[in-house]
Steps between C-alpha positions, in 0.01 A plus 500: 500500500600711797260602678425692879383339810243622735614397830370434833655625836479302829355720790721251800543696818864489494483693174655835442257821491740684306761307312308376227263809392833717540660234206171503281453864559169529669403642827497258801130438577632356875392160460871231495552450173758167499508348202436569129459131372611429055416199406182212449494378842110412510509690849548862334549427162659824262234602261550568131369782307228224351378524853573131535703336812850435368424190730193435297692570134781218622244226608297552185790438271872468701684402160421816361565730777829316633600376254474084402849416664431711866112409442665130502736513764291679815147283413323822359578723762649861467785414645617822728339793718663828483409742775627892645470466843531744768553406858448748758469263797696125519318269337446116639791255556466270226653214294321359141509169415675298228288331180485149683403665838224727331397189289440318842387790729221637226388098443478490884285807563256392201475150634398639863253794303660804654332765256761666280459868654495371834674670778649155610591366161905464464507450091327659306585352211746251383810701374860587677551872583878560475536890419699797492521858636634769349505833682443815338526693813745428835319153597509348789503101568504189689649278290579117569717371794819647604769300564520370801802631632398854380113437712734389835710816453196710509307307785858521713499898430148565613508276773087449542357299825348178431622446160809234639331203392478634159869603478615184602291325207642728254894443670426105426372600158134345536367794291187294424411476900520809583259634240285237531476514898458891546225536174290237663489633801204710653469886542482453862824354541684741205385783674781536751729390242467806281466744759819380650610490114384906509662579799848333392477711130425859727815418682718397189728770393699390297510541095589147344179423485278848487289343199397225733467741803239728295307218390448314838415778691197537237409150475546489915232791529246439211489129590600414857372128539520436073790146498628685157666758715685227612584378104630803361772475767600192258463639196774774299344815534581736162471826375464473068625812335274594204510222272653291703322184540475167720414145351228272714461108360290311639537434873698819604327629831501898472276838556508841314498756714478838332524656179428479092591280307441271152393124591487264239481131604265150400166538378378359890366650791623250775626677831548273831559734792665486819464829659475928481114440341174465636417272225510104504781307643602177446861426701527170406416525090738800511770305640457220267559687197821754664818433385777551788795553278636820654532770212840680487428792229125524449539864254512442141578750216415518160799398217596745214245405352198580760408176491515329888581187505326224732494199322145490572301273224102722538685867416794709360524888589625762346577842536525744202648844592465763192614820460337596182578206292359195411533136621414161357383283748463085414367289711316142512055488564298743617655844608386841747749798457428694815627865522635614777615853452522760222289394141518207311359396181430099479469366128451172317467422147205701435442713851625761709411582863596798649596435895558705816594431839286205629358434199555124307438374136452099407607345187393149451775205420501491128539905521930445396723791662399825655613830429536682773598914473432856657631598882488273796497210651277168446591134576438240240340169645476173303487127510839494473 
């Protein structure tokens, strides 16, 4: 059957007051709103009009709700998150880790009995977190690191004090140096660094890199002795267009900065930090995991067919636009259809749910196709 999820949202501080009762339809009640989480994640697990955890409903019998072949193939375990999230301040600088590394890490932290919900725990469970963005609203992004060339170019036009010895690491191409040496460093000693960064963006006038410009002078002010300042000068800064979208395996350093969008990625919740948080940081776990490959062209789009191709092995994502008709959606395991604007009605072989903006349905593995018609939006996630 298809049925509707009860979902919780996530009350972080960097949340949006506005973004996600405006798409739901409800009146802001001034507390950040940031996330909207789909899925059985056993931290906010959606809940099923049984009243039972979908978490709960997996773990009792994961055969029957995924299906026996993605039941098989991810141990039991649901095997994505889905989330609307809504930035209205930058979030942390942050890689996730690959399979192997979260294997290790989460065997590591249970061997030296760091409680699961601690404050100082780095994995929280044993899962990789590759995921995607899609923005249904102008979006803006740090996004994995520039190319070199591209990060000289924009050092040489603002010209900042102090900052030499980081140039000239990036000229020889020791990428991996320079992010290691100015994240570990202390607040005392970035201090000067980012108010000389400040000062140099104030004086910058000209417009090849006014994206960058904005976001520095932000970053400069809200956190003047935070080493990330220092990282998104490395990393592509981007602007999504609505339903435009960027791609994050595992290992890609990067920070959301502001705006709505649909997340779907692994069924994990492991985030190693580096900077722009007041939460835990761990410099040297975070640089074990990063990948330095610089990232040429971090914004993908969808095919003619919706679908958005990552080649990622935990998720597929769709997007289903409609216009009155009707679409028949396959897909492999469990599924949520998500609407994102207009009215959508969700059916399986014997059920119909009738969706608006924000809302989500489940249908379990052996469910077949969906039939998706009415009005609107709503992505499509599966196994694959």
């Amino acid at each position: 059957m298809v049925v509707r999820l009860q979902n919780t949202i996530r009350d972080y501080a960097w949340g949006s007051r506005t973004a996600l009762p405006e798409l739901i339809g409800v009146e802001p009640d001034g507390t950040p709103q940031a996330e909207l989480w789909m899925g059985a994640h056993e931290s906010a697990p959606s809940v099923l009009p049984s009243g039972d955890s979908l978490f709960d409903v997996v773990s009792a019998d994961p055969a029957a709700v995924l299906g026996e072949e993605t039941a098989e193939r991810f141990e039991g375990r649901f095997p994505f998150l889905a989330k609307l999230l809504a930035a209205g301040q930058p979030l942390s600088i942050q890689a996730h880790p690959s399979r192997d590394q979260a294997i290790d890490g989460y065997a590591r932290d249970e061997e030296a009995g760091i409680p699961r919900d601690a404050a100082d725990r780095n994995y929280k469970d044993a899962w990789p977190k590759p995921e995607i963005l899609i923005a249904l609203e102008d979006f803006d992004a740090l996004v994995g690191f520039r190319p070199l060339e591209s990060t000289v170019a924009l050092l040489d036009a603002l010209a900042p004090e102090g900052l030499d010895e980081l140039v000239d690491l990036l000229r020889d191409g020791k990428l991996r140096e320079a992010f290691t040496d100015f994240m570990s460093r202390d607040r005392d000693s970035i201090r000067p660094l980012v108010a000389a960064l400040g000062e140099a963006v104030a004086r910058y006038a000209g417009d090849a890199f006014e994206l960058e410009r904005e976001t520095l002078a932000r970053l400069c002010a809200d956190f003047p002795d935070d080493p990330g300042v220092l990282a998104a000068l490395l990393l592509n800064r981007v602007r999504l267009s609505r339903f435009e979208a960027v791609y994050l395996p595992a290992g890609n350093v990067h920070a959301y900065l502001h705006g709505l969008g649909f997340e779907v990625m692994a069924n994990s919740d492991n985030v190693l930090r580096g900077g722009l948080t007041s939460k835990y940081i761990d410099v040297p776990e975070l640089v074990s995991v990063v990948d330095f490959e610089p990232l040429t062209d971090p914004v993908l789009t969808a095919d003619g067919d919706g679908v958005y191709e990552t080649g990622c092995p935990y998720f597929a994502v769709r997007r289903v636009d409609l216009d009155g008709g009707e679409r028949v959606v396959d897909g492999a395991g469990p599924r949520i259809v998500c609407c994102v604007d207009g009215t959508i009605d969700a059916g399986g072989k014997d059920s119909v749910v009738t969706l608006s903006a924000g809302q989500s349905a489940f249908a379990a593995g052996p469910e077949g196709p969906c039939t998706l018609r009415g009005s609107g939006t709503a992505f499509v996630v599966s196994a694959r």
